[in-house]
VONU-796160 format. One line per 8 residues: number of its first residue (from 1); their letters; for each residue x negated, y, z of C-alpha. Coordinates in steps of 0.1 Angstrom, whole numbers, plus 5000, padded with zeros to 4 digits. Layout:
NUM> a> X:Y:Z | ... $
//
This chain:
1> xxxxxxxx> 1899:1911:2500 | 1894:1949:2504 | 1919:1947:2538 | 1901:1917:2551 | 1864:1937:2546 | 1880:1968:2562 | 1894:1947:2591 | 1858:1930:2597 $
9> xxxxxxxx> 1844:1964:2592 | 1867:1976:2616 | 1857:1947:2646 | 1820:1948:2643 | 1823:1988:2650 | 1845:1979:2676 | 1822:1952:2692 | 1794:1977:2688 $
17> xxxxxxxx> 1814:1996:2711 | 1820:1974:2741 | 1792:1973:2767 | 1768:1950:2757 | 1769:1933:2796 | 1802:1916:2784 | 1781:1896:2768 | 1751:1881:2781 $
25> xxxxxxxx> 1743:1869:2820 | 1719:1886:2840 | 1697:1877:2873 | 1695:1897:2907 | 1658:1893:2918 | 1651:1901:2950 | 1626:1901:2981 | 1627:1902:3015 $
33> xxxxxxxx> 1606:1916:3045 | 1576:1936:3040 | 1549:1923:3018 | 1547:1957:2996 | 1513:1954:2985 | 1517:1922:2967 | 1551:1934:2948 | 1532:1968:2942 $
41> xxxxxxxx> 1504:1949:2925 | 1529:1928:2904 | 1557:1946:2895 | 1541:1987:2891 | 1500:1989:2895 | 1483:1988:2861 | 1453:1972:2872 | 1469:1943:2883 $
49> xxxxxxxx> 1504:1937:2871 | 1507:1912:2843 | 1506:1924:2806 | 1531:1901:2797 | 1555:1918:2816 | 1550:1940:2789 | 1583:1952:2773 | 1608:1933:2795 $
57> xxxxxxxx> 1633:1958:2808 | 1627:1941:2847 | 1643:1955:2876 | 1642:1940:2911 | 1655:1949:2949 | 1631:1954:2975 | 1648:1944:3013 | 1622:1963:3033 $
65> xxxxxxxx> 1622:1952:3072 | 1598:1962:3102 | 1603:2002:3086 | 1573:2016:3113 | 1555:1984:3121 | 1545:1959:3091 | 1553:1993:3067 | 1521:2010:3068 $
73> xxxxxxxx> 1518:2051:3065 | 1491:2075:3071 | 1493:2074:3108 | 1484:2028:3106 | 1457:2043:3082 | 1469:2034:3047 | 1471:2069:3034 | 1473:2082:2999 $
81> xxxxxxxx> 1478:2058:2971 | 1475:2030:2996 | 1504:2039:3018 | 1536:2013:3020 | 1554:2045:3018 | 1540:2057:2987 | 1540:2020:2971 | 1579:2016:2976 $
89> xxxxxxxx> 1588:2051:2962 | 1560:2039:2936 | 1584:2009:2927 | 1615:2029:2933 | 1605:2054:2900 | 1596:2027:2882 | 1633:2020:2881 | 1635:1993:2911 $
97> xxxxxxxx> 1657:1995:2940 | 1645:1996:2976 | 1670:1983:3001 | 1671:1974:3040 | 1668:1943:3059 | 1668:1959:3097 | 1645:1970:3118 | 1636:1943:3138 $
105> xxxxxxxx> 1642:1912:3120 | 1667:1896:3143 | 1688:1870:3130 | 1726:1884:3138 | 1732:1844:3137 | 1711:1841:3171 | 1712:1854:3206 | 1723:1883:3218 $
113> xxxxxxxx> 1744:1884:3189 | 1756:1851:3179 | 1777:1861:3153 | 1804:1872:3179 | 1832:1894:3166 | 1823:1917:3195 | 1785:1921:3186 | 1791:1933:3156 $
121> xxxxxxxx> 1792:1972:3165 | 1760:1959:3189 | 1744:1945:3154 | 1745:1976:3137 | 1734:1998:3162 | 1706:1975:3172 | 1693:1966:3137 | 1707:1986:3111 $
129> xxxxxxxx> 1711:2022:3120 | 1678:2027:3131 | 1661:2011:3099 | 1683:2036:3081 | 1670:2064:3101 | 1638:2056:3097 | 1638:2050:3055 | 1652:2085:3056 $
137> xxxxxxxx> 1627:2099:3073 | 1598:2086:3053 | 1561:2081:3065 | 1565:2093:3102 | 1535:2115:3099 | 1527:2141:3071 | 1512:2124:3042 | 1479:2144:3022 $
145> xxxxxxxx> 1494:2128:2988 | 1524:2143:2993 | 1542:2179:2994 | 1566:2165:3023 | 1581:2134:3038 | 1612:2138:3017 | 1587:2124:2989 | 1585:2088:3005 $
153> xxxxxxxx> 1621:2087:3019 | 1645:2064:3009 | 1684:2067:3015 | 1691:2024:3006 | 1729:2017:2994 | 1720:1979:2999 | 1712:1953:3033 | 1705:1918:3036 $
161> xxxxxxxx> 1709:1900:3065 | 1678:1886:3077 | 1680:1843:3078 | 1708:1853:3056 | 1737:1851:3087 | 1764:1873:3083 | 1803:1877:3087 | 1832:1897:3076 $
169> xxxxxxxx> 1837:1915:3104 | 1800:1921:3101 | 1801:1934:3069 | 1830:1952:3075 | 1813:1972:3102 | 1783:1981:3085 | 1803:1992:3049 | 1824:2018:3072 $
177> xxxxxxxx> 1801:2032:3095 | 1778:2044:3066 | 1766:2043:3028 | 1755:2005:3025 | 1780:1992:3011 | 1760:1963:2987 | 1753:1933:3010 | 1732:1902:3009 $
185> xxxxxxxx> 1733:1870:3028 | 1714:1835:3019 | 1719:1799:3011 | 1701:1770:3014 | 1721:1738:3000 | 1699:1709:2989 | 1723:1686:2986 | 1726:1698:2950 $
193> xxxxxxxx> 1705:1712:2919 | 1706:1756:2922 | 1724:1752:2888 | 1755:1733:2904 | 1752:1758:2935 | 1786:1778:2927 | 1780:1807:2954 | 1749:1820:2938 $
201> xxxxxxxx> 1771:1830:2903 | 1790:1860:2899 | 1805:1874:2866 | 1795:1911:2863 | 1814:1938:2875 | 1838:1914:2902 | 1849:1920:2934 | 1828:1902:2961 $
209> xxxxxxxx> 1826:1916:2996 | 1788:1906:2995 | 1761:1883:2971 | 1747:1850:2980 | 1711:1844:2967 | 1690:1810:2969 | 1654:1808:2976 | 1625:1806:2948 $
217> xxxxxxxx> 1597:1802:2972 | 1579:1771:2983 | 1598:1762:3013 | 1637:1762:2995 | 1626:1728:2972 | 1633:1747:2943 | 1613:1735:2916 | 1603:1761:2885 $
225> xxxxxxxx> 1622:1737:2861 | 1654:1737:2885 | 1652:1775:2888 | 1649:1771:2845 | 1682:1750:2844 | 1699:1773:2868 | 1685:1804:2844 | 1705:1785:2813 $
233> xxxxxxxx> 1736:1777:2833 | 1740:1816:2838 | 1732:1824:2801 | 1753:1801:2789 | 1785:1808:2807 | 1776:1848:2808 | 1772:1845:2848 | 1750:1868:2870 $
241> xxxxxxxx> 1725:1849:2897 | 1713:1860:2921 | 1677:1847:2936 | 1656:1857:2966 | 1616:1850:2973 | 1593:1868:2999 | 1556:1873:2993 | 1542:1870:2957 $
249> xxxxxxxx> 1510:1845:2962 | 1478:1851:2942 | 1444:1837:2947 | 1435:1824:2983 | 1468:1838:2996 | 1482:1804:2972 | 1484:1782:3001 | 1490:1806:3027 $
257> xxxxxxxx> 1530:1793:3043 | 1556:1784:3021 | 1575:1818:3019 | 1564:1825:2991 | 1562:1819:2951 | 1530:1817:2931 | 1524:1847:2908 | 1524:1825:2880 $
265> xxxxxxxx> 1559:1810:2886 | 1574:1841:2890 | 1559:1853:2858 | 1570:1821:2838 | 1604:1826:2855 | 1610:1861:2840 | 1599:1854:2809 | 1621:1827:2807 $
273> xxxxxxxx> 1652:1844:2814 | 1642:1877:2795 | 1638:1852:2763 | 1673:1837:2775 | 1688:1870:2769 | 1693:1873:2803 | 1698:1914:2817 | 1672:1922:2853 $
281> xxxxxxxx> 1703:1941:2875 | 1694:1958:2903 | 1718:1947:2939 | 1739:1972:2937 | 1750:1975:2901 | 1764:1940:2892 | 1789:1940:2915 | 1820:1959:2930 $
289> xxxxxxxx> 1814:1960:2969 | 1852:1951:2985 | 1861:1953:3021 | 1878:1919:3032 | 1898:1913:3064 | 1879:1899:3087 | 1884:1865:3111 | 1884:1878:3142 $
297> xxxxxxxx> 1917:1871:3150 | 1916:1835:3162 | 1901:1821:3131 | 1869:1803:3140 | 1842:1817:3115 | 1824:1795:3091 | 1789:1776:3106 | 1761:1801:3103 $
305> xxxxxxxx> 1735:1789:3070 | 1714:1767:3080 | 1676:1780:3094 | 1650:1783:3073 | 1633:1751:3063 | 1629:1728:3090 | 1596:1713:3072 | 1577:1747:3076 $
313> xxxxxxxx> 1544:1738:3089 | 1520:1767:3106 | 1491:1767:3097 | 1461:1760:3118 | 1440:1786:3134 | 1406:1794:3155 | 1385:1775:3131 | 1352:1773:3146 $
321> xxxxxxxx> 1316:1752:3142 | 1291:1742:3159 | 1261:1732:3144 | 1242:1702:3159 | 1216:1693:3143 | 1199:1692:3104 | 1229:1665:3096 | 1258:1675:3119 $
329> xxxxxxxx> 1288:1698:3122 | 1313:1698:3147 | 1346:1715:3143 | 1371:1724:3163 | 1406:1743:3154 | 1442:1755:3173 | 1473:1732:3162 | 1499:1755:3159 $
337> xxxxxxxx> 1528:1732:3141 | 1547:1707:3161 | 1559:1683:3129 | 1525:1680:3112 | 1516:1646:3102 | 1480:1654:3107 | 1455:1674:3092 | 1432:1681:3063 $
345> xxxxxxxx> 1396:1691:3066 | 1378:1705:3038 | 1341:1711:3027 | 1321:1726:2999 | 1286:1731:2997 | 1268:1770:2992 | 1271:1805:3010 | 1295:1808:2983 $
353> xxxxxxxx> 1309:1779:2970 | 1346:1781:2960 | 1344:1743:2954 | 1367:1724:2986 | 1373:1689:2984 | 1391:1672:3015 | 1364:1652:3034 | 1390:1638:3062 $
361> xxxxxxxx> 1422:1634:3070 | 1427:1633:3112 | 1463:1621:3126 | 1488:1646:3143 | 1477:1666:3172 | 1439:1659:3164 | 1420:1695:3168 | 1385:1681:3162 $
369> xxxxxxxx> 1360:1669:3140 | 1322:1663:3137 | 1311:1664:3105 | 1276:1637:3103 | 1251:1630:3072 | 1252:1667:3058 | 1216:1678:3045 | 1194:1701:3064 $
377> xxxxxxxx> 1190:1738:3061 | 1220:1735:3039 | 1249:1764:3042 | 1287:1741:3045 | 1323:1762:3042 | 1346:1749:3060 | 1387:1749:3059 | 1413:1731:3078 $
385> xxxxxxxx> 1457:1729:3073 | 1483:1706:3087 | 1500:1683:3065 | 1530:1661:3065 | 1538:1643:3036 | 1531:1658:3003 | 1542:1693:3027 | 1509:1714:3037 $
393> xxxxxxxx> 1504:1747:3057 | 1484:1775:3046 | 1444:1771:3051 | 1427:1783:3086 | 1402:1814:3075 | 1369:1795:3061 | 1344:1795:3081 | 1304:1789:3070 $
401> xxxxxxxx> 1279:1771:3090 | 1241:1761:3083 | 1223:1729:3093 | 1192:1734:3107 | 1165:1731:3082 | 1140:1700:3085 | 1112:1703:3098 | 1080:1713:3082 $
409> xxxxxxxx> 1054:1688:3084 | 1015:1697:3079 | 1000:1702:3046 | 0975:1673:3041 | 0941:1671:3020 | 0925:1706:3030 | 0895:1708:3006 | 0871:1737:3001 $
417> xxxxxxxx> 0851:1742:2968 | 0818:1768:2971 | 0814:1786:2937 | 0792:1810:2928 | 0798:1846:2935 | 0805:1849:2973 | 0837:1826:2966 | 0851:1799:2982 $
425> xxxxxxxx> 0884:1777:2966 | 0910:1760:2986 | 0932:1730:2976 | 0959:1715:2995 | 0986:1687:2988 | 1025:1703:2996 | 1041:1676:3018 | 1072:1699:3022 $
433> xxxxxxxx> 1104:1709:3002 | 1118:1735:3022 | 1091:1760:3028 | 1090:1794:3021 | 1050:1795:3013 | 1022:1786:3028 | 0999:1808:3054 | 0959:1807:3054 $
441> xxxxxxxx> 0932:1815:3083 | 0898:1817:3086 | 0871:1824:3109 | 0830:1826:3107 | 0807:1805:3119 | 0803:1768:3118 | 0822:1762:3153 | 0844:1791:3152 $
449> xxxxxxxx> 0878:1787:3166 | 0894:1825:3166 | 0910:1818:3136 | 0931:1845:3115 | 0955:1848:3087 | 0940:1863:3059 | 0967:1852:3030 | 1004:1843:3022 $
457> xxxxxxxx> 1010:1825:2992 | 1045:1814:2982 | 1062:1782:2980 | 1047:1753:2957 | 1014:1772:2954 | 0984:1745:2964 | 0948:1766:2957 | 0935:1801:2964 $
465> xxxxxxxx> 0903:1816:2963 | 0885:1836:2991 | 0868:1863:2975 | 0845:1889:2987 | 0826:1863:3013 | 0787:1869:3028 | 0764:1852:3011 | 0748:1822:3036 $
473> xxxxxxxx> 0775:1823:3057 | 0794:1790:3068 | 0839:1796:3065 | 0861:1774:3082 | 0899:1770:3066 | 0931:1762:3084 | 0967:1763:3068 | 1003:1757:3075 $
481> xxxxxxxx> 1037:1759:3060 | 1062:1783:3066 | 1099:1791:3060 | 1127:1816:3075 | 1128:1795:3108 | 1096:1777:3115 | 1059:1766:3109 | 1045:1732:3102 $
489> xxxxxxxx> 1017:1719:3124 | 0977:1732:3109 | 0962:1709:3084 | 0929:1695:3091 | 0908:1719:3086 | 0876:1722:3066 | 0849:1745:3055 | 0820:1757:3034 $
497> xxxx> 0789:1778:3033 | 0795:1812:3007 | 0769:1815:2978 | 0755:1843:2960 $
//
């Protein structure tokens, strides 16, 4: 008994020993292109990333394209704590990684490139080695917040090909000409569930010559729950996945394209592999980068992955009104999408109403619509995106418009009451809704005409009493409604003699 407790002894010290990696799965979360405000705000900035991130040991890759364009720096006026350079080296102490994606954005699966064996030196030089240039040399211009640029350079060990074409010869190319070494490409298979998607697994530690991720955001039809099942398939066989999304949506941005993944799914996503057991690896340490022969001598290479989802709608644009009349509208927008079964138009009612309920649906192609039986003087926000299916666009910007208000019509029953004390009372009956209040003339004499104003009374008010009159002399009353925009027509008018 004594051997067999020293034995057990012995293999839990022993299993205490091994790197605890051996034994649990882990996810690669990534995100292409530039939108480094919206990671900064989820993943780093206190006042806005999610508590229950909140002791979860998360780590993510940051592809970072469009260096000097769409990456802002003092000189595009985001300076200090707001800089894109700042942000990313923000992220990058925080304990992320920040990676390339070139400098342009081309697709080396396109024209000029084409995936040709001989482009390949043409690739790199076009869109890689200038991207890396320009991470190393920071924010182009000297930033306040900082002592020097070397404070918001980056020198990335990672790429990923943006569309997700690649090639071994293309990989081969980049991995010996200089330090990046860790590279990404993409997938998009829907003939299957993400958790049956084989090329998106990789034990720890193996040998790959680059990663394949699959998309989380809207367009790639993969569903929180499917991203769930492929979360336990790698837990449960100790695999690591690796996933890719673009913009992080929040708020109005929520419907804006379909490259992107609502902040809420992404936070139910983490949490659910963090409570899996699974371990948040950055690219470049879960696996061992390998240089593999490549195919360029007579093999054909493998079909380029497909583009990116071919029901991407754009969203609608221009958005403008017109307003005809106290009950009418007209709008008028810029189709941008070609596939777009038609489109929906959307109203709510206030200068700030947040409200929208569709109002019309228009068939494909339709950029019009005249929006009748709306009440006057009333403010209407507007919104318009293409739809096909159960697949929308993002929203057009919203766009307010007021009806003209109804016109005011005369205040009726002008009556005068002569009290005592050099006073004189005026009723009226209110035959309006919409004014603002009501304004009163007089003049002297009992066929005066030079009438003047001589009081402003607000809205629903129907007396006032002319003070301060002559004694013996005969008054004569006019009023009208007002508002922002108009005046009614005069009542009648009528009049009275002051007493002492």
């Amino acid at each position: 008994m004594r051997r067999f407790l020293n034995r057990l002894a012995g293999l839990l010290v022993l299993l205490t020993l091994m790197p605890a990696q051996l034994f649990a799965g882990g996810v690669v979360l990534t995100f292409d292109d530039w939108f480094v405000d919206q990671w900064h705000d989820f993943f780093v900035n206190p006042a806005t990333r999610p508590p229950e991130l909140n002791g979860i040991d998360l780590h993510a890759t940051f592809f970072v394209a469009h260096w000097r364009s769409d990456i802002k720096g003092f000189d595009q006026g985001k300076m200090g704590g707001d800089s894109h350079y700042v942000k990313l080296k923000q992220l990058e102490n925080a304990g992320h990684e920040i990676a390339s994606h070139s400098v342009n954005h081309l697709d080396a699966g396109q024209a000029p490139y084409a995936l040709a064996c001989d482009k390949a030196a043409q690739y790199y030089a076009d869109e890689v080695e200038p991207t890396l240039s320009n991470m190393a040399g920071g924010d182009p211009t000297t930033n306040s917040a900082f002592d020097n640029n070397s404070d918001v350079s980056f020198t990335p060990t990672s790429y990923s090909y943006p569309y997700g074409s690649g090639l071994n010869v293309y990989d081969n190319t980049i991995k010996d000409k200089n330090s990046l070494l860790y590279l990404r490409g993409t997938l998009e298979d829907r003939s299957k569930p993400l958790q049956s998607t084989d090329a998106i697994y990789h034990k720890l530690g193996a040998s790959r010559p680059h990663l394949i991720g699959d998309g989380i955001d809207f367009g790639y039809d993969n569903s929180v729950a499917e991203i769930k099942a492929a979360l336990d398939r790698a837990s449960n066989n100790d695999e690591v996945i690796t996933l890719y999304g673009h913009r992080i949506l929040t708020g109005e941005d929520l419907g804006k394209g379909l490259l992107g993944i609502p902040k809420a799914d992404l936070l139910e996503i983490i949490r659910y592999a963090h409570n899996k057991g699974l371990k948040f690896y950055r690219f470049r340490e879960s696996f061992q980068p390998v240089r593999v022969a490549g195919i360029c001598d007579g093999t054909p290479p493998p079909p380029p992955p497909p583009p990116p989802p071919s029901n991407v709608l754009t969203a609608p644009s221009n958005l403008m009104t017109t307003v005809v009349s106290g009950t009418q509208i007209n709008l008028k927008w810029q189709d941008n999408s070609s596939n777009e079964a038609g489109f929906k138009i959307e109203r709510c009612a206030g200068a700030t109403c947040t409200n929208f309920a569709v109002i019309q649906s228009t068939g494909a192609n339709v950029v019009a619509f005249n929006n009748t039986g709306l009440t006057a003087g009333t403010v209407y926000r507007y919104r318009v995106r293409a739809f096909k299916g159960t697949l929308y666009s993002s929203y057009t910007t919203i766009v307010n418009a007021q009806t003209t208000p109804k016109p005011l019509t005369k205040p009726t029953s002008l009556k005068t009451t002569v009290l005592a004390g050099k006073q004189i009372r005026l009723n009226w009956k209110d035959a309006n809704t919409t004014e603002t209040g009501f304004k009163i003339e007089r003049c002297t004499g009992a066929s005066c005409t030079n009438f003047a104003e001589i009081a402003s009374v607000g809205a629903n008010v129907l007396t006032f009493t002319n003070t301060g009159l002559q004694a013996g002399t005969e008054y004569r009353y006019q009023i009208r409604a007002f508002n922002s925009s108009s005046f009614s027509p005069y009542s009648d008018r009528s009049k009275g003699v002051a007493k002492p």
